[in-house]
C-alpha positions as CSV (number, residue, x, y, z in Angstrom):
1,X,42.4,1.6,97.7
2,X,39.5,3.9,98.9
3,X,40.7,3.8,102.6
4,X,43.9,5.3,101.4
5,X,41.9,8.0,98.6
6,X,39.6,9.0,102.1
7,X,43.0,9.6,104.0
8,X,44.7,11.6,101.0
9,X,41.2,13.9,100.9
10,X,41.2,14.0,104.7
11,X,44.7,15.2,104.7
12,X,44.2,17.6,101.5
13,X,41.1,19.1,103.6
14,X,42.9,19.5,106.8
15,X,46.1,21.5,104.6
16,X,43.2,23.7,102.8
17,X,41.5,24.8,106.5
18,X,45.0,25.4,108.0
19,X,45.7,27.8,105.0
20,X,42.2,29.7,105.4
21,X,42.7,30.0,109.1
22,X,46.7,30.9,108.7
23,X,45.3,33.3,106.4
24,X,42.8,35.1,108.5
25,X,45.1,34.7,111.7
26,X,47.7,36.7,109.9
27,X,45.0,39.2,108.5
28,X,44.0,40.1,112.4
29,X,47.7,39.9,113.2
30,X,48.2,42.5,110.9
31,X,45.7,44.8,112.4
32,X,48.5,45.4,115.5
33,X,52.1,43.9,114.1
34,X,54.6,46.6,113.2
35,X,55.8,44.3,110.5
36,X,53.9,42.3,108.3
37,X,53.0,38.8,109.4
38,X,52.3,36.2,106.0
39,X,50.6,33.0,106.3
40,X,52.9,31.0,105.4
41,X,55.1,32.1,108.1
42,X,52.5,30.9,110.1
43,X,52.2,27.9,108.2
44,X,55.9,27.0,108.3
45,X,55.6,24.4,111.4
46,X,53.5,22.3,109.8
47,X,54.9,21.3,106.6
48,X,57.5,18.9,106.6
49,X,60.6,20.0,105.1
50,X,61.3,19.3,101.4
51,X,63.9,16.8,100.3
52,X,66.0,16.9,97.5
53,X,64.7,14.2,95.1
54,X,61.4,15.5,95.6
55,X,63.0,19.3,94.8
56,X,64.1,17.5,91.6
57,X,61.4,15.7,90.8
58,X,59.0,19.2,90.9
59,X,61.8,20.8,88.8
60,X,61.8,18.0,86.4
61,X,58.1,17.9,85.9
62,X,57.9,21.8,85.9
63,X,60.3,21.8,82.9
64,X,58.7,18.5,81.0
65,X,55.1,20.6,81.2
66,X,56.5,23.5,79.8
67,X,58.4,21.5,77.3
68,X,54.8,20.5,76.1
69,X,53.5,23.2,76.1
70,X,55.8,24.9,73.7
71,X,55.7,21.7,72.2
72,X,52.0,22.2,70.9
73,X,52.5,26.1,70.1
74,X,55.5,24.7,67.9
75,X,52.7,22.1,66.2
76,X,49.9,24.8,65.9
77,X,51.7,27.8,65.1
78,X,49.0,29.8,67.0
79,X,49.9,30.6,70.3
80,X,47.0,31.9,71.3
81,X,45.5,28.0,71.9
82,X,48.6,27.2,74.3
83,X,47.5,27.8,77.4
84,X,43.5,27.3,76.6
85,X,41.9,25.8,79.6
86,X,39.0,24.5,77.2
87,X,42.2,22.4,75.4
88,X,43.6,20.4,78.1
């Protein structure tokens, strides 16, 4: 179990320094490209594509958040507490 949590944090570290240097790439790109060049354009040959239960199950978990979130707004009747970061 900890070999696997090192390879997920090895694999979450390597997306978050492709990102910074996509982002930075496309920042100096910018400097002489007539059009503009976005990070994740540059990012799109390395993520695999999506497939569709994992498109669902995003979509489904997107909707059962927000579900509960409205949820708790219903129960307080203050909205103002909803999206609280101190509440979660």
């Amino acid at each position: 179990m900890e070999f696997s949590a090192m390879v997920d944090a090895l694999k979450e570290a390597d997306a978050h320094r492709r990102e910074e240097t996509a982002y930075w790439v496309s920042r100096i790109m910018n400097c002489f490209a007539s059009k503009p060049i976005k990070p994740a354009d540059l990012l799109e040959p390395f993520r695999p594509p999506k497939t569709s239960a994992e498109i669902v199950n995003e979509r489904n978990e997107f909707f059962k958040n927000f579900y509960n979130q409205r949820k708790e707004v219903k129960a307080d009747g203050d909205s103002s507490t909803a999206f609280d970061k101190n509440k979660r």
